[in-house]
C-alpha positions in Angstrom: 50.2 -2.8 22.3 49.7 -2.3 19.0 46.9 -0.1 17.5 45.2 -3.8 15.8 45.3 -5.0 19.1 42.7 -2.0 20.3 40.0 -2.7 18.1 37.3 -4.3 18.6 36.3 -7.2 17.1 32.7 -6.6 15.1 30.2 -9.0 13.8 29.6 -8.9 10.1 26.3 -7.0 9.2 23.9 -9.2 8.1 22.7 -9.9 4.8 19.1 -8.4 3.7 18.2 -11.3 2.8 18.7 -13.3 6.2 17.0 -10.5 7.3 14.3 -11.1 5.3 13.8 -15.0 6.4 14.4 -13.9 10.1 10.8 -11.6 9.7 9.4 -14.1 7.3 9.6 -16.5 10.2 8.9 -14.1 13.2 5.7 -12.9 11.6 4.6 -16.3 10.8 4.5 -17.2 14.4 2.8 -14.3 14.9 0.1 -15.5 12.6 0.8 -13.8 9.1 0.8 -15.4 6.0 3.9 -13.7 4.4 5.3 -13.3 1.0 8.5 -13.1 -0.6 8.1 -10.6 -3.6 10.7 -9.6 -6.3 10.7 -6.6 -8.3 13.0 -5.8 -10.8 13.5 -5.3 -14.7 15.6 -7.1 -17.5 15.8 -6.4 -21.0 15.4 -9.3 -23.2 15.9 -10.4 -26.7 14.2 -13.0 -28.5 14.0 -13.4 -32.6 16.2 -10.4 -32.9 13.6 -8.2 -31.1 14.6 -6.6 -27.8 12.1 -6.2 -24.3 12.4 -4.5 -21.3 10.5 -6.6 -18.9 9.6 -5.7 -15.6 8.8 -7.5 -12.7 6.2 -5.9 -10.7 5.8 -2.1 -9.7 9.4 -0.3 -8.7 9.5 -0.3 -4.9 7.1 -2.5 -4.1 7.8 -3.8 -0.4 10.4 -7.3 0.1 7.7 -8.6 2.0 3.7 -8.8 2.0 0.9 -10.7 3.1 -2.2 -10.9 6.0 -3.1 -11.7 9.2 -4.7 -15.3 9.6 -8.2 -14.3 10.7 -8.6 -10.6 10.1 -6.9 -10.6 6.9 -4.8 -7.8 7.9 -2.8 -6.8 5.2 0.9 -6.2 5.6 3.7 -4.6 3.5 7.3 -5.0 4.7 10.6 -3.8 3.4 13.7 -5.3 4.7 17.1 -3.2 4.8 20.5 -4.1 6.5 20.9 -1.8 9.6 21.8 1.8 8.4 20.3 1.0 4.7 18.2 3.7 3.3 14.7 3.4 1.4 14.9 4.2 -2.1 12.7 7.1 -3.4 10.2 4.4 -5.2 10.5 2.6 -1.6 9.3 5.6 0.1 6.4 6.3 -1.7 5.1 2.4 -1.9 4.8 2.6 2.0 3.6 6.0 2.1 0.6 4.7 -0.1 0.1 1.2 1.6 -0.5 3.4 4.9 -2.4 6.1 3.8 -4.8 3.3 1.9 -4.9 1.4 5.5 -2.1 -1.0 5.2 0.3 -2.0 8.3 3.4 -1.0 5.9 6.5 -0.4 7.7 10.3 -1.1 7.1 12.2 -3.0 9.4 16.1 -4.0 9.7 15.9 -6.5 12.3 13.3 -9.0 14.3 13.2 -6.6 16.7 12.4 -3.4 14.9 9.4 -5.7 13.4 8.1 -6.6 16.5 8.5 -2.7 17.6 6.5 -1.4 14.7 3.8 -4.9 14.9 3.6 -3.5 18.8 3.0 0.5 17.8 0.1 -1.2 15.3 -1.7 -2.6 18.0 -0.9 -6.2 17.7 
């Protein structure tokens, strides 16, 4: 048997951002009102003049929104499984918790329902 014939076959990892619309739809039936939000910079030039634009504050979460009801807020970054929070990331969520924010980052449906679950909903 050849040493091709021995390996498994794996399933591709999935893409953040199917990720992403997997938890936009799980928390939705879970009664959140959630938000896609991108951040990012470009630098621009119009009339010979250039700009650095950015696009809200560096490593604000994929995902926010509230509860329906409670108004709850939520912060939610999305990574592939094994993907690691930049610095920016890290701090973002360390803030939206410590000001009373459900802020967590998740890399599945599952891990999201976990951390909802140790939250108390």
């Amino acid at each position: 048997m050849s040493a091709s014939a021995k390996t498994k076959p794996t399933l591709p990892r999935p893409r953040e951002a199917d990720i992403q619309l997997a938890v936009m739809d799980y928390l939705a039936a879970r009664g959140f009102r959630i938000f896609r939000r991108n951040t990012g910079a470009v630098r621009s030039t119009y009339k010979g003049k250039s700009r650095f634009i950015r696009f809200s504050q560096p490593g604000q979460a994929d995902l926010y929104g509230w509860q329906i009801g409670t108004g709850r807020h939520i912060e939610v970054e999305c990574k592939r499984p094994g993907g690691l929070l930049t610095h920016n990331q890290e701090l973002w969520l360390l803030a939206s918790r410590r000001d009373g924010v459900v802020a967590f980052v998740t890399d599945s449906v599952e891990t999201c329902r976990q951390q909802l679950k140790a939250e108390g909903f």
